[in-house]
Steps between C-alpha positions, in 0.01 A plus 500: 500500500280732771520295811126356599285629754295246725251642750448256778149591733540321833906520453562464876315139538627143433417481133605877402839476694605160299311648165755848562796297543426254169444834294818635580700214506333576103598857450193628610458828649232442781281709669249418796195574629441507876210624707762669666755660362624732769537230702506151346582188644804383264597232736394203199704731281791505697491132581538422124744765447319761212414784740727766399433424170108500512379843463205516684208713436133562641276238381171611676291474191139616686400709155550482108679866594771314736568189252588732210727728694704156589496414149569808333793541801627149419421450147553078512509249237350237757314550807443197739153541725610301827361741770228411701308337771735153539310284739172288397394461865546890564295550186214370723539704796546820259302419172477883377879519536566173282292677223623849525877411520477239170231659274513877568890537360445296242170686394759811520772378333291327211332836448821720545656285218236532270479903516831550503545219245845405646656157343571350782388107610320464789577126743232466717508287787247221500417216746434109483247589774278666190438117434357355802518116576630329134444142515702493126793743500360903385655631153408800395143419377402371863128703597646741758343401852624720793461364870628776690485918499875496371405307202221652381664810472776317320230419239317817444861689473570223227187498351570907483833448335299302251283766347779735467733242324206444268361860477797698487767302354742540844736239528360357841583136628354333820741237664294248713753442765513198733616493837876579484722531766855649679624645811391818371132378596318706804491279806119473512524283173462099555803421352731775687292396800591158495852519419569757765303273774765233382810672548328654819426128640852420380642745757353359779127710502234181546214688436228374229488599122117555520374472106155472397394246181790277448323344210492750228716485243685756294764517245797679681839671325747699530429894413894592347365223217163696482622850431667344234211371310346884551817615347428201200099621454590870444726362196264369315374695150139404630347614798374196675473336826692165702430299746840490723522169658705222633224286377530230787320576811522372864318514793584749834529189690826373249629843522512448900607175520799568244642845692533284832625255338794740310629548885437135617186543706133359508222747421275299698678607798441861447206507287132655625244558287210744585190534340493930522759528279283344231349745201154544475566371134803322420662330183497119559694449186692752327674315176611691183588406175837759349603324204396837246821675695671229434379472171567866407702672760739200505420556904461204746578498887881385547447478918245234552325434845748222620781762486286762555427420870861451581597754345284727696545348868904541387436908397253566785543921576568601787378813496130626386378604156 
């Protein structure tokens, strides 16, 4: 049997390095994209062990031109779309970047796929944030409604994806992806932020976690269970797209209280909040609904957010993404 080729875009961040190492634990031969290839940062690859067997490539894909040279070098059965802007609240300091880095390489690859008519299935990586605030838990038929830079490019890329699906018959799948988490996440995330001011106040440092809304609520797990349900979507005969969930959300405040608590300390002592660090829009409620992945991919979340806080205050990096 010829060995399958994956071709992960955004290979070097928290998602692609836990996506490479599933695929190969599966045979795959995988390739991956990096805005620099000359000198990528591997360090995520290293830390889960897959970098000399990741081949990486230059995944730049600025024209139709430079997305079918990648292809045609690669030739994949699967490509996985995780590259681009990560951070909602950065998305709102640089708005043309959000847009640019999720719906020009998708525009790119769509189009390179259908002119060169390569068979290969396309995961692109969605958000929960395309939802907005969802009093009732989002499925897929939730009305799209963006709060943020970062999401509305989410949309229009998936929106994009769409049209081709329909139009050209390409195999195309949008995963709407929750928050997920792992050491692997950069430090400016909430979740890395507040774990590392843990073990930081746990060494003897006494200065403040400063956090903005502690209210908001969001449906938090754990990204090696996540690439695994991209894995899952690209198996399926029809192209169609998942919500990928936990389906239990919890508030920033719980997510606090419950990492000081792992090392035997009260939050309250170390806690400040500061009104700044507030979004100009922000998701009071983020709830989603995945039960059609676990309907059809057989997929549901096996770390849930009790164990998922522990577990990330106990792997806490030590050194940056």
């Amino acid at each position: 049997m010829t060995q399958r080729r994956a071709l992960i875009l955004g290979v070097t961040g928290q998602d692609g390095a836990y996506l490479a190492r599933h695929l190969l634990t599966r045979g795959y031969a995988v390739y991956g994209g990096t805005r620099d290839a000359e000198h990528p940062r591997t360090a995520n690859l290293e830390y889960v062990g897959v970098r000399a067997d990741v081949t990486l490539c230059n995944g730049v894909l600025d024209s139709v031109a430079a997305a079918t040279r990648l292809l045609e070098q690669v030739r994949p059965d699967e490509i996985y779309n995780l590259a681009g802007q990560t951070s909602v609240a950065e998305s709102f300091q640089r708005p043309r970047d959000a847009y640019l880095s999720f719906v020009l390489p998708i525009t790119n690859l769509l189009e390179s796929l259908r002119l060169t008519k390569l068979r290969a299935r396309l995961f692109n990586a969605g958000s929960g944030e395309c939802f907005g605030n969802t009093l009732s838990p989002a499925t897929e038929k939730t009305p799209f409604c963006p709060l943020s830079p970062y999401a509305a490019a989410k949309v229009a890329a998936h929106h994009l994806l769409s049209v081709y699906r329909q139009s050209f018959d390409i195999h195309a799948c949008t995963g709407f992806l929750y928050a997920h988490e792992s050491p692997l996440r950069p430090p400016h995330f909430v979740a890395r932020k507040i774990v590392s001011a843990v073990r930081r106040i746990l060494a003897g440092d006494t200065a403040p976690l400063v956090l903005g809304n502690l209210d908001v609520q969001r449906d938090w797990g754990w990204a090696p269970d996540y690439v695994d349900a991209m894995h899952r979507i690209l198996q399926c005969d029809e192209a169609q797209d998942f919500i990928i969930a936990t389906g239990e959300s919890h508030s920033l405040r719980e997510f606090v209280e419950l990492a000081f608590h792992c090392v035997g300390l009260d939050c309250s002592r170390f806690l400040r909040t500061e009104a700044t660090l507030r979004r100009p829009t922000d998701i009071g409620l983020s709830r989603a609904d995945p039960r059609k992945a676990m309907q059809i991919l057989e997929w549901r979340a096996v770390t849930r957010f009790a164990e998922l806080v522990p577990r990330l205050v106990r792997d806490e990096r030590t050194h940056p993404a």
